[in-house]
C-alpha positions as CSV (number, residue, x, y, z in Angstrom):
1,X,-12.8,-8.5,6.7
2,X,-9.4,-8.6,5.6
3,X,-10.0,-12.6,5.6
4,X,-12.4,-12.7,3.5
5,X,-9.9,-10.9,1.2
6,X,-7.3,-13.2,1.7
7,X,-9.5,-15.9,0.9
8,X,-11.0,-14.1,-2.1
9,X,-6.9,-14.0,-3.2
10,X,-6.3,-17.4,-3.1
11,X,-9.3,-18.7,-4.4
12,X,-8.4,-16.7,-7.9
13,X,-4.8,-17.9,-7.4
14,X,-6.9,-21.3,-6.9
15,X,-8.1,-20.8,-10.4
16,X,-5.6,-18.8,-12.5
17,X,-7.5,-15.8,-13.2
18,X,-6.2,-12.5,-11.7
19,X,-5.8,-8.8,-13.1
20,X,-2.7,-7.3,-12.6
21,X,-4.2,-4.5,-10.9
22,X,-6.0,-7.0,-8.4
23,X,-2.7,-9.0,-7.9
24,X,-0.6,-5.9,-6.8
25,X,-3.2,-4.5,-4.3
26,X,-3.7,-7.7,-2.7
27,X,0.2,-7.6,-2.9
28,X,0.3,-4.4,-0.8
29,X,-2.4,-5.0,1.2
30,X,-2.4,-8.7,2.7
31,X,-0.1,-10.7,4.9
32,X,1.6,-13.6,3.3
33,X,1.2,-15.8,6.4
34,X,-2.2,-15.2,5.9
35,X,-2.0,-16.5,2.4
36,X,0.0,-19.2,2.9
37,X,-2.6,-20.5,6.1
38,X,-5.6,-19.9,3.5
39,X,-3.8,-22.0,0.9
40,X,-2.3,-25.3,2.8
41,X,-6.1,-25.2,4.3
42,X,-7.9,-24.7,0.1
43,X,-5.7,-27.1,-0.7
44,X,-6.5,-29.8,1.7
45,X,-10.4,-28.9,1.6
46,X,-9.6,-29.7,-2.3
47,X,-7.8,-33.0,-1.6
48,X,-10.4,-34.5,1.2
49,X,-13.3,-33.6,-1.3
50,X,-11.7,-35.2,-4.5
51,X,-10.8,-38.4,-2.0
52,X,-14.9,-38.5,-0.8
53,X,-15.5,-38.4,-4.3
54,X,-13.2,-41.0,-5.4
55,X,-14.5,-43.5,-2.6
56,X,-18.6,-42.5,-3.6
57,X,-17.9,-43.3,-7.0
58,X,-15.9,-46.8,-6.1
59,X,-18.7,-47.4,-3.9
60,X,-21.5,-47.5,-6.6
């Protein structure tokens, strides 16, 4: 479960849109290796899908 709240974390930080309140408990309550995994693997998910998207749309 706590996984799902890490992920849930990062995809707000993914975003930009985070209470304070939310932000401090996740601050208290996760592990930052945790967040940094979640992250570096968002982040290429993000990158692979805009580069599919790039090569569908030069394909047309």
């Amino acid at each position: 479960m706590n996984i799902v709240r890490t992920i849930k974390a990062v995809a707000w930080s993914f975003i930009g849109i985070r209470k304070n309140s939310g932000y401090q408990e996740d601050l208290s309550k996760l592990n930052p290796l945790h967040i940094i995994v979640v992250a570096l693997v968002g982040v290429a998910l993000f990158v692979g899908g805009l580069v599919l998207l790039v090569n569908w749309v030069v394909a047309k």
